[in-house]
N, C-alpha and C positions, 0 to 999 in steps of 0.2 A: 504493500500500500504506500512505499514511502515512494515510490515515482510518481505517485498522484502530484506532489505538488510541483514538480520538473515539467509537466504539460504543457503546450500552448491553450490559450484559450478555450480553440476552437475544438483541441483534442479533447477538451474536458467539457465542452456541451457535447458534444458526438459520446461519451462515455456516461453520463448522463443521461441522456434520449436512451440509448441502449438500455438502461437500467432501468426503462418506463416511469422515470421520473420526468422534470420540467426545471428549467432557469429561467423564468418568466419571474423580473423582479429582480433579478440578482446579476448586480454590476459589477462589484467587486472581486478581482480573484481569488482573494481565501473565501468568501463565500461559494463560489465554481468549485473551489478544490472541496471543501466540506459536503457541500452536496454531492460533486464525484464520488469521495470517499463511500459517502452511503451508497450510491445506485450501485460502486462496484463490491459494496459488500452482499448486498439486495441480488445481488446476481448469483454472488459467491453461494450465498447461504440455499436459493432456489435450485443451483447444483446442488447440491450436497442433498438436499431433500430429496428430489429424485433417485440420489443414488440408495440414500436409506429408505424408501418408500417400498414398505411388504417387509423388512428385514425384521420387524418387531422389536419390540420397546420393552420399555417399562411397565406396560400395562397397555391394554387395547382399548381403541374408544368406543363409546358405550355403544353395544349391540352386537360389538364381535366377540369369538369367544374370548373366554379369561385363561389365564393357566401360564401363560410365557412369563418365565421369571426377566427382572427387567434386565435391562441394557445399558449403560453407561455412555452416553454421547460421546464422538469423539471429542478430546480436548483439544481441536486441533486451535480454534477460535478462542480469542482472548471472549466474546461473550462466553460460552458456556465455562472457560475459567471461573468470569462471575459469579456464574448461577451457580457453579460448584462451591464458591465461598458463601454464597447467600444462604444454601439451602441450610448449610450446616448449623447456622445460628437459630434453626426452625425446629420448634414442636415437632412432635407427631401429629399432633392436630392442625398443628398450620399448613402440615405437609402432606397430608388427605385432604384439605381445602383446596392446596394446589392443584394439585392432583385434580381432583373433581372440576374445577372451575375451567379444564383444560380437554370439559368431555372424556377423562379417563375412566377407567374404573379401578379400583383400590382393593376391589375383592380379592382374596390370596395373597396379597401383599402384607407378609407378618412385620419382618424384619424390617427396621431403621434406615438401614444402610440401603435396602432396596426402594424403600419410600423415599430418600433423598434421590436414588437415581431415575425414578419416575418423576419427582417432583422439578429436575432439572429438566426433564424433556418437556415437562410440563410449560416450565416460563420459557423454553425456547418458542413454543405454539402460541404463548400470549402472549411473547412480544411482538409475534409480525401483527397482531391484530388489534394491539396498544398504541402503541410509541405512534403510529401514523397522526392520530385525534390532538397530540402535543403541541405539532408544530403550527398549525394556524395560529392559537394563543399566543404560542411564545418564540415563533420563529424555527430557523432552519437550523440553526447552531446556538451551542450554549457552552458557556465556560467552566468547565471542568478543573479539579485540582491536579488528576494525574495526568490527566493529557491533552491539556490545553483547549485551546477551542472543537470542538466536537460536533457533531450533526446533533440532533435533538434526539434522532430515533433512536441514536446509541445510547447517549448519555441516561435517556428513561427508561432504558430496554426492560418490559418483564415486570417494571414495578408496578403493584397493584393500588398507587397511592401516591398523589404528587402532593408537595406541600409549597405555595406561594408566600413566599418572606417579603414583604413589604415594611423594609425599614431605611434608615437613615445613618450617617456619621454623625450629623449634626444634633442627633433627636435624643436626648439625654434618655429617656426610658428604653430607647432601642439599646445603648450601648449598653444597658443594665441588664437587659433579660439576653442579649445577643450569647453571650458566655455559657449561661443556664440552658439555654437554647440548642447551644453547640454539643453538652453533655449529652443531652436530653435525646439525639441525633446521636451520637456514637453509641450512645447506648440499645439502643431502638431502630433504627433504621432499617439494618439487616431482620429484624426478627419478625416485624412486622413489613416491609417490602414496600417502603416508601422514598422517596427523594424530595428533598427542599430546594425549591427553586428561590434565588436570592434576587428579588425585584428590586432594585438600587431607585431610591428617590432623593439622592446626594443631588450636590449642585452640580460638582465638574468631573471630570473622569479622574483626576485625583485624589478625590476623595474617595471614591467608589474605589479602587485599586486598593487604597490603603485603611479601608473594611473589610474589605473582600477577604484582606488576606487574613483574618480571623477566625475565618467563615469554613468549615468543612466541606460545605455543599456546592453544586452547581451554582451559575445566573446567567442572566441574561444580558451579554454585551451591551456597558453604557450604552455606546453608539447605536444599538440595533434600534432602530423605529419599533420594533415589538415594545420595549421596556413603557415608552412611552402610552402606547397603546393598550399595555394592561393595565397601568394603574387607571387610565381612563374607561376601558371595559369594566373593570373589577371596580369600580367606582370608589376608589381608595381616596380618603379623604385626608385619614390620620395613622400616623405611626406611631408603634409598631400594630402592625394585621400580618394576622397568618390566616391565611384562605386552603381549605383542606379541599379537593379535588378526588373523585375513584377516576379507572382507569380510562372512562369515555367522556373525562372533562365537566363532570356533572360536579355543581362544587354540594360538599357534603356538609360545611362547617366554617361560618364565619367567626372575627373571634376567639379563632384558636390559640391564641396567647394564654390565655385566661385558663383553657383546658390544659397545655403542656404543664403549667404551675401547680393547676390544681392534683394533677396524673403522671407524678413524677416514674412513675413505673408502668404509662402507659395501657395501663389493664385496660381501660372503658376506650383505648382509639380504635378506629377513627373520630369516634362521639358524635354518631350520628343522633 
């Protein structure tokens, strides 16, 4: 993937188009290469599907027979990396949710270790049908801690729960619960299958940088015209707001500040 950003222009709409995507809107090169990046991952992963397609899994979807003990995806993708590390921070019960929410079935699956590797195939089948609903909201790319600017559909892949951070540098109660916030996130995130999206309402793009870098989470490039456009969608008036979202952009919970304080161990999220 790292030739993607060596492209000309035109090699990187022609690689895009291929990948049944669109660059309507997008002027910028690292915007071109970000969206590249997806369509030739969107390619990569539709190979590989077909190649596993009849090979049997983890568990069959519901109405075929049951009985295949699961499979383990190859690791060949940094996503399934992930979803290897997510799984592991999951219940059993969170991991029969997954499972299910993926049309499996979980019958004969006794053992841990085989519910994690169903539960993995599981978030690879919901993120092709997740991450796509993200990016009108929030844009085609989002900034990432491990690896920098990112397409949106990666950066969300598989999460069943996005979290909109609408704060400030300037905003004294932001800076106060931002820390508490941050624990609250490492603690939680993985177990429950969420990501916080960091809406920046700073003045200049130096302020936003030097919050950001506090921040565990994703956000939304100062520059990106999206940043501007949610807090005007989301009709954000004051900070801090945490706006809780499931995975088809329906928001579940305004207010959410109020809930991380009062749930420090999360038991009652989403808090619908």
């Amino acid at each position: 993937m790292a030739s993607v950003e060596s492209m000309s222009v035109a090699q990187l709409k022609a690689a895009i188009k291929e990948g049944g995507l669109d660059f309507a809107g997008l002027t910028e090169k690292p915007e071109l290469v970000a969206r590249a990046r997806e369509a030739l991952e969107r390619s990569a992963a539709g190979k590989a599907a077909k190649q596993d397609a009849g090979g049997s899994a983890a568990a069959k979807p519901a109405g075929d027979a049951a009985g295949a003990k699961p499979k383990t995806p190859a690791v060949g993708s940094k996503t399934n990396e992930q979803f290897q590390e997510q799984v592991k921070a999951m219940s059993v019960l969170d991991l029969k949710r997954t499972v299910a929410r993926a049309g499996m079935l979980v019958d004969g699956i006794s053992e841990k270790s085989e519910l994690q590797a169903a539960a993995v195939e599981a978030l690879v089948i919901l993120s092709q049908k997740k991450t796509s609903e993200f990016v009108k909201p929030l844009g085609t790319t989002l900034v990432t801690k491990k690896n920098g600017l990112q397409p949106t559909s990666d950066a969300l892949s598989g999460k069943d729960f996005v979290l909109l951070y609408f704060s400030a540098h300037w905003c004294p109660p932001c800076r106060q619960f931002t820390p508490a916030f941050a624990t609250w996130y490492e603690n939680h995130s993985k177990s429950k299958n969420f990501e916080v999206v960091f809406v920046s309402m700073d003045r200049d793009d130096a302020s936003f940088a030097s919050y950001y870098a506090s921040m565990p989470w994703t956000a939304i490039p100062f520059t990106a015209p999206e940043r501007q456009q949610a807090i005007a969608n989301y009709k954000v008036n004051a900070v801090p707001e945490l706006i809780v979202m499931d995975a088809d952009c329906n928001i579940i919970r305004r207010g959410a500040v109020q809930n991380v304080m009062a749930d420090p161990s999360a038991a009652s999220f989403p808090w619908r």
